[in-house]
C-alpha positions as CSV (number, residue, x, y, z in Angstrom):
1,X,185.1,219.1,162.4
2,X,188.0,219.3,164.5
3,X,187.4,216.1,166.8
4,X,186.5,214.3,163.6
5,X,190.3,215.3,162.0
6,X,191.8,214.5,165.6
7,X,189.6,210.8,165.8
8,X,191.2,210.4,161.6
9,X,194.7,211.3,162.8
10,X,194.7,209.0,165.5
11,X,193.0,206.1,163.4
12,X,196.0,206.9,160.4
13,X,198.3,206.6,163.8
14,X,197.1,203.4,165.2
15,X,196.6,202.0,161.1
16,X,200.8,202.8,161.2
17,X,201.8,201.1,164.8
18,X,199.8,198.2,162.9
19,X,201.5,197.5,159.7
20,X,204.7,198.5,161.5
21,X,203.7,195.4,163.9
22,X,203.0,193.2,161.2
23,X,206.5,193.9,159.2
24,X,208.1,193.6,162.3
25,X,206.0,189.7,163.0
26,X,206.9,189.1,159.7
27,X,210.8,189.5,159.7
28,X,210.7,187.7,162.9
29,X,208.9,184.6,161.5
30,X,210.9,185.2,158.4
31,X,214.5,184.5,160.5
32,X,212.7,181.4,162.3
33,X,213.1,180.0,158.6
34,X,216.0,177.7,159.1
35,X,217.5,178.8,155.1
36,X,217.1,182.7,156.1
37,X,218.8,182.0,159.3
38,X,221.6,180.2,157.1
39,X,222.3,182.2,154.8
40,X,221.7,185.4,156.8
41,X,224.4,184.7,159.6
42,X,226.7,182.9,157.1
43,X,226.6,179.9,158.7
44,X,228.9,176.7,158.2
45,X,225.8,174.5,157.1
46,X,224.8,174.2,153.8
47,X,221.3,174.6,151.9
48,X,219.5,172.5,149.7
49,X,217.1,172.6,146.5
50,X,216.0,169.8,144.2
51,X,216.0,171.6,140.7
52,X,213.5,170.0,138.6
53,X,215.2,169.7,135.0
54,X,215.6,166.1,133.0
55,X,217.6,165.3,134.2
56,X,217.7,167.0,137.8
57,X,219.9,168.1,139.8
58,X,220.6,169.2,143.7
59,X,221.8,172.0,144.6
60,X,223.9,172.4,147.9
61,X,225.3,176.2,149.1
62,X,227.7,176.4,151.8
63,X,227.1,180.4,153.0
64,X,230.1,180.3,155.0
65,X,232.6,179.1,152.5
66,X,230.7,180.3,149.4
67,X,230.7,177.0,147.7
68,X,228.4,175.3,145.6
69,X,227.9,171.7,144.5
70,X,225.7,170.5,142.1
71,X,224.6,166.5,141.5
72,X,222.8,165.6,138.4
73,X,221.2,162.5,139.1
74,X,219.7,160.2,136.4
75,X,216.6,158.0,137.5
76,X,214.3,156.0,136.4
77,X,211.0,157.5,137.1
78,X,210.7,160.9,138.5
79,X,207.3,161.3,140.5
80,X,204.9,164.1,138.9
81,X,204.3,166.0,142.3
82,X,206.7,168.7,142.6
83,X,207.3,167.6,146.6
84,X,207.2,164.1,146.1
85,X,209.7,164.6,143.5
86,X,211.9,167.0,144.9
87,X,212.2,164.8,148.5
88,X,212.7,161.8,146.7
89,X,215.5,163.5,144.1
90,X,217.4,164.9,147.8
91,X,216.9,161.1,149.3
92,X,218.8,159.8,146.2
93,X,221.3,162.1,146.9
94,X,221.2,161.2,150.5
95,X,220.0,164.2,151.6
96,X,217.3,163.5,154.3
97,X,216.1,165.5,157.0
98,X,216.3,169.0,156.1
99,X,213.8,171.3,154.2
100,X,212.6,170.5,150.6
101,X,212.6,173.8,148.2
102,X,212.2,173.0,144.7
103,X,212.3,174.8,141.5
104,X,211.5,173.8,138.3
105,X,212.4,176.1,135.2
106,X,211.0,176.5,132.1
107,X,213.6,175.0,130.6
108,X,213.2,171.3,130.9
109,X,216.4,170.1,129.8
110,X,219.5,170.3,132.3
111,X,221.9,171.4,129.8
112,X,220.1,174.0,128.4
113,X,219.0,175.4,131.8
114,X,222.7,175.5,133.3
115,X,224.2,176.7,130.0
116,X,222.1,179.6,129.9
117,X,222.5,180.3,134.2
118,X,226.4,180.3,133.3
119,X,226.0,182.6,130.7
120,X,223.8,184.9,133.0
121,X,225.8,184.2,136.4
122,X,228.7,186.1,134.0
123,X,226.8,188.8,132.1
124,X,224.6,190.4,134.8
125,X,227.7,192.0,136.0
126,X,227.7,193.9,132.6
127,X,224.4,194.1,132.0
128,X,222.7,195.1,135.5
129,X,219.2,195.3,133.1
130,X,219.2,191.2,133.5
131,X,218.6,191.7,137.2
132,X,214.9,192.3,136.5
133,X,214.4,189.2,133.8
134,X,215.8,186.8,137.1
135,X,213.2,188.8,139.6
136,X,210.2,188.0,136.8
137,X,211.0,184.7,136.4
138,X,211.1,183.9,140.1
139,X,207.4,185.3,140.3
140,X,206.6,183.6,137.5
141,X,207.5,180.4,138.9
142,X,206.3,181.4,142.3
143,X,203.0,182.3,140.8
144,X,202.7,179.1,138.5
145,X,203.4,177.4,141.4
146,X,206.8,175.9,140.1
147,X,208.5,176.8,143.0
148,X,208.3,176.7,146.6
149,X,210.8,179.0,147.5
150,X,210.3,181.7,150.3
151,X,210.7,185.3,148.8
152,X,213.2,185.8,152.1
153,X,215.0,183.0,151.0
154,X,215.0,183.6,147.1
155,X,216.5,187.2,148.0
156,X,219.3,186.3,150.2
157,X,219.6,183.6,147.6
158,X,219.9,186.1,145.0
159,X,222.5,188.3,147.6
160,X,224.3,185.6,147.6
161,X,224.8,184.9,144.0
162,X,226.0,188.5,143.3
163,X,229.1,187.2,145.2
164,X,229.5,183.9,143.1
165,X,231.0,182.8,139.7
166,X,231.0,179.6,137.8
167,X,234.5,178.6,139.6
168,X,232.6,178.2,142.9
169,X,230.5,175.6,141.6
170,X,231.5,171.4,141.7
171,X,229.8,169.0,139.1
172,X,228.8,165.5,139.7
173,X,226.8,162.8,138.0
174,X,225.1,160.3,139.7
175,X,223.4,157.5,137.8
176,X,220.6,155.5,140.0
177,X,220.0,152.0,138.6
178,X,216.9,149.6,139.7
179,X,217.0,146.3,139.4
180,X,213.6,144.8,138.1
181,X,213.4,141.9,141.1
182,X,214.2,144.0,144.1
183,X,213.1,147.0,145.2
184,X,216.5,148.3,146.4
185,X,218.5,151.1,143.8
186,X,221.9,150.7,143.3
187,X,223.8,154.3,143.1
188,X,226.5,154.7,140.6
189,X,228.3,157.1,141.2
190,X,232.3,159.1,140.1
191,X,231.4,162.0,142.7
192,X,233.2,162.7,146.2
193,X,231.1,163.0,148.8
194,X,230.1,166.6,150.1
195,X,232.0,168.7,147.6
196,X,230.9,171.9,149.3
197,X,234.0,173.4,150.6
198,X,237.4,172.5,150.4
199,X,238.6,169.4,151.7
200,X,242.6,169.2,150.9
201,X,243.8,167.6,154.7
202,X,245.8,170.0,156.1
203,X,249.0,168.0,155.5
204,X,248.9,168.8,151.8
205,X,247.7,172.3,151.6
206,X,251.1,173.5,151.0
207,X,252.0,170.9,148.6
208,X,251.9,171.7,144.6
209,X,248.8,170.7,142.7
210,X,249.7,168.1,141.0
211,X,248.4,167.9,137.5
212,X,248.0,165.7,134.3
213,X,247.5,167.8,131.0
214,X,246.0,166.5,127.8
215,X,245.8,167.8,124.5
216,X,241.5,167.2,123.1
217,X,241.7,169.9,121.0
218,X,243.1,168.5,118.0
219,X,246.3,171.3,118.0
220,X,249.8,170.2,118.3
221,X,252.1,172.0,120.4
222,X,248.9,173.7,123.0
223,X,249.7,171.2,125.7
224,X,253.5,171.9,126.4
225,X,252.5,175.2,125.4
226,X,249.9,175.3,128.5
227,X,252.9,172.8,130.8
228,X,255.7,175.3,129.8
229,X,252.7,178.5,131.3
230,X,252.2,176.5,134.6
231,X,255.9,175.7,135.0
232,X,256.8,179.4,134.3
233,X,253.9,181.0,136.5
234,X,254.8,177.9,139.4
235,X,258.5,179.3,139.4
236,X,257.4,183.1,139.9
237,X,255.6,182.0,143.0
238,X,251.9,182.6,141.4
239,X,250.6,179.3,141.7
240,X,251.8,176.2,143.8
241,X,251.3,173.7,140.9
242,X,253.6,170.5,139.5
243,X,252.5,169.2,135.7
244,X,253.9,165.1,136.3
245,X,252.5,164.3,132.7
246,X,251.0,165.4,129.6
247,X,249.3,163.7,126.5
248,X,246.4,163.4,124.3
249,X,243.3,163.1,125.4
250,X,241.9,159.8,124.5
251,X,238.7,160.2,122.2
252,X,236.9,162.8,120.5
253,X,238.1,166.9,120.4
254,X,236.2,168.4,123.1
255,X,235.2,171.6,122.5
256,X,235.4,173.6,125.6
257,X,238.7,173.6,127.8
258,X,237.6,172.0,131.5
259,X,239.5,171.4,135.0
260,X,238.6,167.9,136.6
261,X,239.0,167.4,140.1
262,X,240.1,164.2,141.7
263,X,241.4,165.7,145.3
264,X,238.9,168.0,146.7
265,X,241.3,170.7,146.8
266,X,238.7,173.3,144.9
267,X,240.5,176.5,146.2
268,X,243.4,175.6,145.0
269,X,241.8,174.5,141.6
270,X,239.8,177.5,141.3
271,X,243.0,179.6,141.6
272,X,244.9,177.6,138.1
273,X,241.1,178.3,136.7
274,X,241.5,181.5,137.0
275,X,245.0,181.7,136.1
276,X,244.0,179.8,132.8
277,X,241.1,182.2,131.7
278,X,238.3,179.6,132.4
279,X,235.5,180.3,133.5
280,X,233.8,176.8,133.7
281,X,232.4,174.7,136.9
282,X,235.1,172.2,137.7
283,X,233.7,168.9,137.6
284,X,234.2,166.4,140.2
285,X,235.6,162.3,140.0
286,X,236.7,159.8,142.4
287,X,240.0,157.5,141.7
288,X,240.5,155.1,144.3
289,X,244.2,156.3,144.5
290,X,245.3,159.1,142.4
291,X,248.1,160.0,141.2
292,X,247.2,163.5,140.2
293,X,245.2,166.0,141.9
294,X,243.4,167.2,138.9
295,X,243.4,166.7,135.4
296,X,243.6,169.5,133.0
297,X,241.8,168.7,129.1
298,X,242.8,171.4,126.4
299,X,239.5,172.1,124.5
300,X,239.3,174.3,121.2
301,X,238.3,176.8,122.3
302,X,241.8,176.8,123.9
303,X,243.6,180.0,124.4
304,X,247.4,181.0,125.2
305,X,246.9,182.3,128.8
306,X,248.5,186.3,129.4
């Protein structure tokens, strides 16, 4: 009885060097991942994922500066393999050469899907109890095979996240257009290229924001009100910003109160978000030469800043 309970003890022994072996292979392999190794050591390259909404978008995360950028691009057809369709959505985008992860949610539609991942990007913080729902639905997907995202990468991914809000993240739109007699797609496009991480040269980084301000709310008075706040807040040293012109915005009220960037200078731009109380993306355009560096449209659901 006793050499049978030494033979067990060394079997329960050799059964633990084992799996210890294996979980030590596996983080190995796991950090030979080029996306672990990314966003584990922070590094100054950023990671891609097609997400497979109608219409779709990319998604590009810079670890190192904590940026995000995402491109909606409309096309034509979109290919009913989730690979095929995800390397072809990153090619439009001119992404090429780096590894394809994919995810397509449950809700189809774009606007839906990033409405409700702005509303839970802000209330998990609150409401730790959502944590959960987002592990369940990565499974699920994982599972229905919706996804081909690494549980490594998903949980630095999710890491990450924790350390994001909707300010860090620049919206394009992309628009790809083929013509019926040649194969060739035309891109049309407002969005600057790479909007990952800052990219104010150095030569204006200490130079006011300039800004253009118009009234879509439909209420007189909230746009000087808004100038004379940036003026005031400008003077006191809290923000380095210079209001050249405001106006109405030309068409319909809009209801939400957004930032448009024309200079790249997102930290900067993120900082008079913040300042205003938003807590929108800031959406990306290109001017050929502009005058302003972003443009600020007063929405209803417009309040005074504090």
């Amino acid at each position: 009885m006793e050499s049978s309970g030494k033979v067990y003890r060394l079997i329960g022994k050799l059964l633990l060097i084992a799996l210890l072996a294996l979980t030590g292979w596996a983080v190995f392999v796991q950090f030979q991942n080029p996306i672990v190794a990314a966003l584990a050591t922070k590094q100054d390259t950023p990671v891609y994922a097609a997400i497979l909404t109608q219409p779709s978008m990319t998604f590009a995360y810079n670890p190192s500066t904590r940026k995000v950028a995402l491109n909606t691009i409309k096309r034509k057809k979109n290919p009913k393999n989730l690979m095929e369709n995800a390397t072809d959505l990153l090619a439009q985008d001119g992404i090429k050469n780096v590894p394809v992860r994919y995810y397509k949610p449950k809700q189809g539609k774009r606007d839906d899907y990033w409405e409700n991942f702005k509303t839970n990007l802000t209330l998990w913080r609150y409401n730790p109890l959502l944590v959960p729902s987002f592990l369940w639905d990565y499974l699920s997907a994982l599972h229905d095979k919706r996804t081909n995202i690494r549980p490594a990468e998903f949980m630095l991914f999710a890491m990450a996240a924790t350390r994001l809000e909707v300010t860090d993240f620049n919206v394009r739109h992309t628009s790809i257009i083929t013509k019926k007699k040649k194969s060739a797609a035309k891109k049309v496009s407002d969005p600057i290229a790479e909007p990952v991480e800052d990219r104010a040269p150095l030569a204006v980084e200490d130079r006011p924001l300039r800004l253009e301000v118009l009234n879509g709310s439909g209420k007189k008075g909230v746009a000087a009100e808004l100038t004379h706040f940036l003026r005031e807040q400008n003077q006191k040293g809290l923000l380095q910003v210079d209001v050249l012109q405001i106006d109405n915005f030309p068409g319909e009220r809009q209801k939400e109160t957004y930032i448009v960037d024309y200079s790249g200078r997102l930290n900067q731009i993120k900082q008079l978000s913040k300042a205003m109380g938003l807590n929108n993306e800031i959406v990306s355009e290109k001017q050929a030469q502009p005058i302003f560096d972003a443009r600020v449209v007063i929405g209803e659901d417009y309040r005074k800043p504090i």
